[in-house]
C-alpha positions in Angstrom: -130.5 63.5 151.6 -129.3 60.2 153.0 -127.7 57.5 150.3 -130.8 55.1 150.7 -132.9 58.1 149.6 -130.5 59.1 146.7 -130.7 55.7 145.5 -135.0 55.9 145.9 -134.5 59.7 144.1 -132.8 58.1 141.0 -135.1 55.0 141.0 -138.1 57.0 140.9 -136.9 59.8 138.2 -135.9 56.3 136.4 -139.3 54.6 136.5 -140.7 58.2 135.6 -138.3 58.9 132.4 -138.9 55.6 131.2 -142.7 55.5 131.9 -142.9 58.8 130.3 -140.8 58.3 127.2 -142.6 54.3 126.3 -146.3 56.7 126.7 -144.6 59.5 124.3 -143.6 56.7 121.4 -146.8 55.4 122.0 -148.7 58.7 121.2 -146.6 59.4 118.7 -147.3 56.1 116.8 -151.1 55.6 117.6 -152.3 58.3 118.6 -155.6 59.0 120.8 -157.6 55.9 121.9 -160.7 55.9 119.8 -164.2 54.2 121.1 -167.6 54.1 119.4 -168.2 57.4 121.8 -165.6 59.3 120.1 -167.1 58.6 116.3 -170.5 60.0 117.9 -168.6 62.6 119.5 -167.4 63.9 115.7 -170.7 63.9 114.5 -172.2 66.0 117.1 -169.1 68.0 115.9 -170.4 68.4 112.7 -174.1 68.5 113.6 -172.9 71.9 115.7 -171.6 73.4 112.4 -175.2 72.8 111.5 -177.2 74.2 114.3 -178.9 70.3 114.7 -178.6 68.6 117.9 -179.4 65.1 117.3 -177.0 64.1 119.9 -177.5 66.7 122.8 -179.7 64.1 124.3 -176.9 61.5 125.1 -173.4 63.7 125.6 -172.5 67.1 127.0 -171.8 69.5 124.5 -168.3 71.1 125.6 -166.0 68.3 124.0 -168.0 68.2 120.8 -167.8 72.2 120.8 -163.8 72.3 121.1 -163.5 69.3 118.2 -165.7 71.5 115.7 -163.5 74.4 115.9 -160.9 72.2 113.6 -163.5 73.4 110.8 -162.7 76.9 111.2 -158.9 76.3 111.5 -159.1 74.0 108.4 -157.6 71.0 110.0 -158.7 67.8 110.4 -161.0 66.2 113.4 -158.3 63.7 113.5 -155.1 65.9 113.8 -157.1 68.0 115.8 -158.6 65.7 118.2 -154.5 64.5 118.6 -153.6 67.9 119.5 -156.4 68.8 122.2 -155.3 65.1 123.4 -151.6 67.1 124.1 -153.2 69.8 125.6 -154.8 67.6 128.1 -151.9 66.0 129.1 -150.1 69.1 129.4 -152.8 70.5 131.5 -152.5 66.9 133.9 -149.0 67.4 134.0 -149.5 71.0 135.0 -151.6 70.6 137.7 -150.7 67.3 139.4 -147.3 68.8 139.7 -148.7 72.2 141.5 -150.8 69.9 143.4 -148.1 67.8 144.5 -145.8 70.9 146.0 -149.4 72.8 147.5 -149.6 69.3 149.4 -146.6 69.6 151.0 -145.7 72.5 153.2 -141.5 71.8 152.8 -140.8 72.4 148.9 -137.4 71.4 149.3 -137.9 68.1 151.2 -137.4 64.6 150.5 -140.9 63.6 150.8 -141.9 66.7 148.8 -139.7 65.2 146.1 -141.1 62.0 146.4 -144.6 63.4 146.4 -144.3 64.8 142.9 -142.3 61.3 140.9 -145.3 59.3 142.3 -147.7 61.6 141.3 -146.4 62.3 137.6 -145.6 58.3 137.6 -149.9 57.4 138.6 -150.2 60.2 135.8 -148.3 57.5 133.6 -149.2 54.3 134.6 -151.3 52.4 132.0 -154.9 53.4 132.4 -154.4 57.0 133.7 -152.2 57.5 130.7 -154.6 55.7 127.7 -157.6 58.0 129.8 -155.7 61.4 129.5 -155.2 61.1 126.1 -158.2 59.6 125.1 -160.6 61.0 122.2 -163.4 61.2 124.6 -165.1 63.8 126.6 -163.9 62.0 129.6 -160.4 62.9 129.2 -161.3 67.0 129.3 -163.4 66.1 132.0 -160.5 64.4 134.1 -158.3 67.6 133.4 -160.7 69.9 134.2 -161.1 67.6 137.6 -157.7 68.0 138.6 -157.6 71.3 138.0 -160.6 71.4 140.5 -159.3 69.4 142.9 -156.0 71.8 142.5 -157.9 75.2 143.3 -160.1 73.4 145.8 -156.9 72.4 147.8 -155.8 76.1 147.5 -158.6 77.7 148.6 -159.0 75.7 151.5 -155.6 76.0 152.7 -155.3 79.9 152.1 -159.0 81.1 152.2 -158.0 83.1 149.4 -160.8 84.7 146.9 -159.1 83.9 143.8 -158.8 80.4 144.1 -162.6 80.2 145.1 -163.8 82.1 142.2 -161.4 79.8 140.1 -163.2 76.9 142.0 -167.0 77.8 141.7 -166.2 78.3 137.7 -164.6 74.6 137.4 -167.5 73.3 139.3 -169.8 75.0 136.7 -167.8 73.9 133.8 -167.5 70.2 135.1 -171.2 70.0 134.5 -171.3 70.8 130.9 -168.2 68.9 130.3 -169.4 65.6 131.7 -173.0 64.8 133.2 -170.8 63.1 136.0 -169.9 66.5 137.1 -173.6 66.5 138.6 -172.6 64.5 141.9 -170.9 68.2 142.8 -174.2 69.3 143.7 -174.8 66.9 146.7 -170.6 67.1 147.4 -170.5 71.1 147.8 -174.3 71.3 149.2 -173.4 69.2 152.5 -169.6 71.0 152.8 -171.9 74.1 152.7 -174.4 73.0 154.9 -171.5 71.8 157.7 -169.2 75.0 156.5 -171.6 77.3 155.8 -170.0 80.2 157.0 -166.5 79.6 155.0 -167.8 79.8 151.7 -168.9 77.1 150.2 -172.2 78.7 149.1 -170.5 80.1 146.0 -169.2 76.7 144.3 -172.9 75.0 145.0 -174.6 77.6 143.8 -172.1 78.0 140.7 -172.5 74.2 140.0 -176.4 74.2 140.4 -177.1 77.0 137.6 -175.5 75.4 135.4 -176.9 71.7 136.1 -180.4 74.1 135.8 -179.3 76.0 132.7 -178.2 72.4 131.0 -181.8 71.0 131.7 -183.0 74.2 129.9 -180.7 73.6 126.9 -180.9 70.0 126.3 -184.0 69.2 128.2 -183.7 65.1 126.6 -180.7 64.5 128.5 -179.8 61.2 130.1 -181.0 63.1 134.3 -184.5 64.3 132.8 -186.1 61.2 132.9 -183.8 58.4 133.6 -184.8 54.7 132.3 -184.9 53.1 135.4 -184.8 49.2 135.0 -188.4 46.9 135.7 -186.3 44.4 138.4 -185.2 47.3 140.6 -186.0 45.1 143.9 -185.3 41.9 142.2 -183.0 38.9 142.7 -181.1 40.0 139.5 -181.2 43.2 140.9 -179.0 41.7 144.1 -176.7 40.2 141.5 -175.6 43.0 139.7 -175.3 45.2 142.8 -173.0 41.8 143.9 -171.4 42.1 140.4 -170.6 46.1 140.7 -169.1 46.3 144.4 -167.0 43.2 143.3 -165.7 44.8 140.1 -164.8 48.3 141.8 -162.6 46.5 143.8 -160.8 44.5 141.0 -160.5 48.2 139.2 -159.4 49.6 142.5 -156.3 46.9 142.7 -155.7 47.4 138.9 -154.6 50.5 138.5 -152.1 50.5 141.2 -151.3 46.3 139.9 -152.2 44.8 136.8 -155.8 44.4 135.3 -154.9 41.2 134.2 -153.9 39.8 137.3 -157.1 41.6 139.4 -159.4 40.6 136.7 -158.9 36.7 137.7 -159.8 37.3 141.3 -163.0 35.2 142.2 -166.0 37.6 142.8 -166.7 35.6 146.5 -163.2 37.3 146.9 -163.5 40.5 145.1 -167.0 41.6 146.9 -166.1 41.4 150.8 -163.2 43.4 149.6 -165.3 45.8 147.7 -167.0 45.9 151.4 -164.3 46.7 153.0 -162.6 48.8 150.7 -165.5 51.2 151.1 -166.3 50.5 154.8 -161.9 51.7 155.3 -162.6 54.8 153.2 -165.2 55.9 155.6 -163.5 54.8 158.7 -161.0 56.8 157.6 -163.0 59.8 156.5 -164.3 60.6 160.0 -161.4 58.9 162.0 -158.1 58.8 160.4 -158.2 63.0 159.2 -159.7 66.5 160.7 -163.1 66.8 159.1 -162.4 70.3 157.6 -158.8 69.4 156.5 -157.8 68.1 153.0 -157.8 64.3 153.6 -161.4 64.6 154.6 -162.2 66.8 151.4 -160.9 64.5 148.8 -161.9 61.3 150.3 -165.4 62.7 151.0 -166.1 63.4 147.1 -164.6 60.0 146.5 -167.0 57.7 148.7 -170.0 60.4 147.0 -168.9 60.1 144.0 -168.5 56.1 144.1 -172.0 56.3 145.8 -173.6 58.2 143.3 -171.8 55.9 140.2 -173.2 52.8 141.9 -176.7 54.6 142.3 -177.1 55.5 139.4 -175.8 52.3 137.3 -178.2 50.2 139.6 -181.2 52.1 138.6 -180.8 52.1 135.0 -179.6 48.1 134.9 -175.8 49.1 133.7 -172.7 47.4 134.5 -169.7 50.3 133.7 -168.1 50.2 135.9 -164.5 50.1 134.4 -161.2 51.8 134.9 -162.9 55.2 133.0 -165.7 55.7 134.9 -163.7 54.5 138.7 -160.7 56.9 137.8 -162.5 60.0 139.5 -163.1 58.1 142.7 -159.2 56.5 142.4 -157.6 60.0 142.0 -158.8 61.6 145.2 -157.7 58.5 147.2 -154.7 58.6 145.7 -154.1 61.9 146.5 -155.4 61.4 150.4 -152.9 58.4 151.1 -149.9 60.3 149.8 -150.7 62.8 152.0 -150.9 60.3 154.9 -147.5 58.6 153.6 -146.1 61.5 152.9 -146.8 62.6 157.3 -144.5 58.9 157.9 -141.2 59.8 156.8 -140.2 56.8 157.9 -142.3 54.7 155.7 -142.1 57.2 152.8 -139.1 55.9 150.9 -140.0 52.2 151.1 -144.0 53.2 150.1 -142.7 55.0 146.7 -140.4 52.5 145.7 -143.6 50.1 146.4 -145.9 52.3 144.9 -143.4 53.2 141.7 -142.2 49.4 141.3 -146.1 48.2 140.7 -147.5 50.6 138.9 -143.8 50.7 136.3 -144.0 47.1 135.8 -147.5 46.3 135.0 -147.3 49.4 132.6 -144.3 48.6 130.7 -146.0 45.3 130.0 -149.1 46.6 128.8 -146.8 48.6 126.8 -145.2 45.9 125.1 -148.2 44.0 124.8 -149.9 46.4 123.0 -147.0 47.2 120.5 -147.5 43.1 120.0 -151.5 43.1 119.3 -152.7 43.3 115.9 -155.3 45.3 115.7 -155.5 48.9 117.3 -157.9 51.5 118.5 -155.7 54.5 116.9 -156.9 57.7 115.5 -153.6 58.0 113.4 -154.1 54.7 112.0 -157.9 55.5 111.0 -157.0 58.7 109.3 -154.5 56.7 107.4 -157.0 54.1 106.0 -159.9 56.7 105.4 -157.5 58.4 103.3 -157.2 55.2 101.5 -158.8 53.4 98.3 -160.2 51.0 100.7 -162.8 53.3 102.1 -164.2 54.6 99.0 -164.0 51.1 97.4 -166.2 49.9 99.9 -168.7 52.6 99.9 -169.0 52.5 96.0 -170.0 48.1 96.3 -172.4 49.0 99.1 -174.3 51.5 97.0 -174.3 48.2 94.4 -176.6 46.0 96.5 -180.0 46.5 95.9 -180.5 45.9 100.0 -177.8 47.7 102.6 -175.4 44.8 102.9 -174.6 43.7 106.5 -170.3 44.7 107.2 -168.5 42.3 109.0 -164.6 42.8 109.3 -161.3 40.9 111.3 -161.2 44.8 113.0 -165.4 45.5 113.9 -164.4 48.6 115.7 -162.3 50.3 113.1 -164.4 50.1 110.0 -167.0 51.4 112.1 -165.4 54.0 112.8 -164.4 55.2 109.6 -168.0 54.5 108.2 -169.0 56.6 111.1 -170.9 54.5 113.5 -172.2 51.7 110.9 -173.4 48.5 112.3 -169.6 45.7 111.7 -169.8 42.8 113.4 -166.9 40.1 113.8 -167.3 37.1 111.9 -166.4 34.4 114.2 -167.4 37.0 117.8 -166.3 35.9 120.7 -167.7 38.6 122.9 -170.8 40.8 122.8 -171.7 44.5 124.6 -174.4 44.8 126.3 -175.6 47.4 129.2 -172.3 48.8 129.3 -170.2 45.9 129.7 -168.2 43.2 127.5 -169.5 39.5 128.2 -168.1 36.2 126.6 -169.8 34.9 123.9 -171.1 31.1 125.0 -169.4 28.8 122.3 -173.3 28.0 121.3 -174.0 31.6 120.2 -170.1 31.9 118.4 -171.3 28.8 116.2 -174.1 30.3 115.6 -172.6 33.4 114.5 -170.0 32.3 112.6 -172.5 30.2 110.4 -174.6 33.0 109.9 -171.9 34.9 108.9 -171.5 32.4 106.4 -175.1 32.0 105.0 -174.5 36.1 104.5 -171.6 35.6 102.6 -172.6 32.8 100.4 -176.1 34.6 99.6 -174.3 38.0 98.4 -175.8 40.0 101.5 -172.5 41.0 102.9 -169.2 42.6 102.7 -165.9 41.4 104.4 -163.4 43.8 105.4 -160.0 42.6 106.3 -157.2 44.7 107.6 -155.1 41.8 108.0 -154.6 38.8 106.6 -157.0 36.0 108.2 -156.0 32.1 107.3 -159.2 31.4 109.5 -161.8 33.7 108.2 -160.0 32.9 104.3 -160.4 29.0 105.0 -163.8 29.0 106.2 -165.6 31.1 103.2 -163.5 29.5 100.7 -162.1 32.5 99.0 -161.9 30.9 95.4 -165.5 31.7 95.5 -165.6 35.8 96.3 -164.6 38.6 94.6 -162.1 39.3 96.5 -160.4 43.1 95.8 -156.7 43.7 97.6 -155.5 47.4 98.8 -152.1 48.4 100.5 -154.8 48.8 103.7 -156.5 45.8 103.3 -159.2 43.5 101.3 -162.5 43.8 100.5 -164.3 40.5 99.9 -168.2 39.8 98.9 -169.9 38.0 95.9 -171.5 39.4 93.4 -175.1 38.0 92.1 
């Protein structure tokens, strides 16, 4: 190896270690990334230990099944969630590494090298990393993905039988891991139908019993009868599609720079590079790659599977697109352009320096930033405040109102989650979800809010929860006049009649 690529070696394994290590303390400190999914996720836990399924209609029942065997192992959903969160990011580890040296047909060469620090580092980078170890049903699904893509690779580069029948299994499991998995379907039907005589039959037909045998089981689901939205063919209808292609290409830029930066790009910007961005990954389907090879293969499910996203979104009137629901279409193309790169050794060292550089410095910042916020989505931090006082303080003065009082809190998310999936709102919002998707709050509806927030308070129909001390929320409810009840995890405020 030449001194230019030494240096790049140690740069990389740099970015890497300390990537790596900053994720690890993370983890250790927080935890899992909770959402309102993951609360709903527990319950269908516990509904399973039950025999109900009151939430089979909504989420796939393989993630829910793996979090209720803590109750026959006597720990926790909490530490146990933590640990299949470990497992998952040992299993991403494992196979984006054996993917990396299947890619390359040199495992001793520079680029082969190269190939596996960029990889692991992606597998690091801000969102990838908060995804993988996510308390979510998407994170099982995104390891269970790459360890598709792994065995798909294999078995089309050695036409072996053991990777197939590895393959047509993941392509069955997929489906019952995550509804997603259902765009596998149209994916291995038209590889069959152009390939049809190197064995694709077997993972289509895998994938299609089980789609059928999951409309037999939990015949409610979300692809029985879809809610499609009234202004399908509509001028609002043009807008959102506007609003979709522009946001996949904000996403798209994000992971490899910064969300914060992409986010401020102007959508008259954002959508003709949405356009091209998907009008390049054809072109370079059927012009830049052999249409049997690998390249074709991964970037193939990605434009399908981007397809399908935006298909379906558009006909139920939702706007996720996000960095969870894009990272299944990222991956792939990920994967495809390292491969190109990886062809150009000429332009290999200076692309993962690039590549490393970018996607080190954005994470490291949103690091640091998130050390610096003051409220936090973490599992270990919920498990220490439902252990607490607090918690069983607060359910004992809800069960004193003669009506269910309404629970605002400085931290909405978290005391829903620990009162498993009761309605908190802020008290002074400055956002609201709706149809999948964040929006400002106009300065109107905040005031409005806010003062309703007070009428509730002053009336006795509420409780306050804060986690952390508020001079705000304190001075505009004038304390002096609440009950106000202090705990090591936080206050409880409300008046009494």
């Amino acid at each position: 190896m030449n001194p230019i690529g030494q240096s790049t070696h140690l740069t990389l394994k740099l970015f890497l270690g300390l990537m790596a290590l900053i994720s690890l303390i993370s983890f250790w400190i927080y935890g899992p990334y909770f959402s309102p999914d993951t609360t709903n996720y527990f319950l269908y836990a516990q509904d399973m230990q039950g025999q109900k399924n009151l939430y089979g209609s909504a989420y796939s029942p393989v993630y829910p099944f793996l979090i209720c065997l803590s109750s026959y192992f006597g720990i926790g959903q909490i530490n146990w969630a933590a640990g299949l969160a470990l497992i998952i990011y040992g299993v991403n580890i494992l196979f984006t590494i054996k993917t990396a040296h299947l890619l390359q047909n040199k495992p001793s060469s520079p680029s082969q090298q190269y190939l596996v620090f960029i990889a692991l580092i992606f597998l690091h980078a801000w969102w990838s990393f908060r995804m993988c170890t996510w308390a979510h049903a998407d994170s099982l699904f995104y390891a269970c993905l790459m360890a598709w893509f792994y065995h798909g690779i294999k078995w089309i580069k050695s036409h072996l039988k053991a990777p197939l029948v590895v393959f047509s299994l993941l392509s069955a499991a997929l489906i019952w891991t995550k509804l997603n998995g259902i765009i596998l379907i149209p994916f291995l039907g038209i590889l069959w139908v152009r390939n049809y005589k190197n064995g694709w039959a077997w993972p289509f037909i895998s994938s299609l019993i089980a789609y059928l045998a999951y409309q037999y089981s939990y015949p409610g689901n979300v692809f029985s009868s879809p809610f499609v939205q009234e202004n399908l063919f509509s001028i609002w209808s043009a807008k959102l599609a506007f609003t979709q292609i522009s946001e996949v290409f904000k996403i798209s830029l994000g992971f490899l720079f910064s969300d914060f930066l992409t986010t401020k790009i102007p959508d008259f910007i954002a959508f003709p590079g949405g356009i091209l961005l998907f009008g390049g990954l054809i072109w370079a389907i059927f012009n830049a790659f052999p249409r049997k090879g690998i390249p074709f293969f991964l970037l193939f499910f990605s434009s399908l599977y981007l397809l399908g996203l935006l298909a379906f979104q558009h006909l139920i009137g939702f706007e996720e697109i996000n960095y969870r629901t894009l990272f299944p279409f990222i991956w792939p193309v990920f994967w495809a352009f390292m491969i190109w790169l990886g062809k150009r050794e000429k332009h290999l060292i200076n692309g993962a320096i690039i590549i490393g550089f970018f996607l080190f410095s954005h994470t490291m910042a949103g690091h640091v930033l998130y050390f610096n916020k003051t409220h936090h989505n973490s599992l270990f931090e919920a498990k220490s405040i439902q252990e607490s006082e607090l918690i069983a303080e607060i359910k004992k003065v809800q069960a004193q109102f003669s009506a269910p009082p309404h629970l605002y809190s400085d931290h909405p998310e978290m005391l829903s989650f620990l009162l498993e999936n009761a309605p908190v709102s802020h008290p002074f919002p400055k956002t609201y979800f709706e149809a999948g998707k964040t929006r400002p709050l106009s300065s109107s509806k905040q005031k409005k809010a806010g003062q309703l927030f007070k009428e509730q308070m002053n009336n006795g129909k509420a409780l306050l929860v804060l986690f952390k001390p508020n001079q705000k929320i304190s001075e505009e409810i004038h304390m002096d006049n609440f009950t106000v009840r202090i705990y090591p995890k936080g206050n409880l405020i409300f008046k009494k009649k």
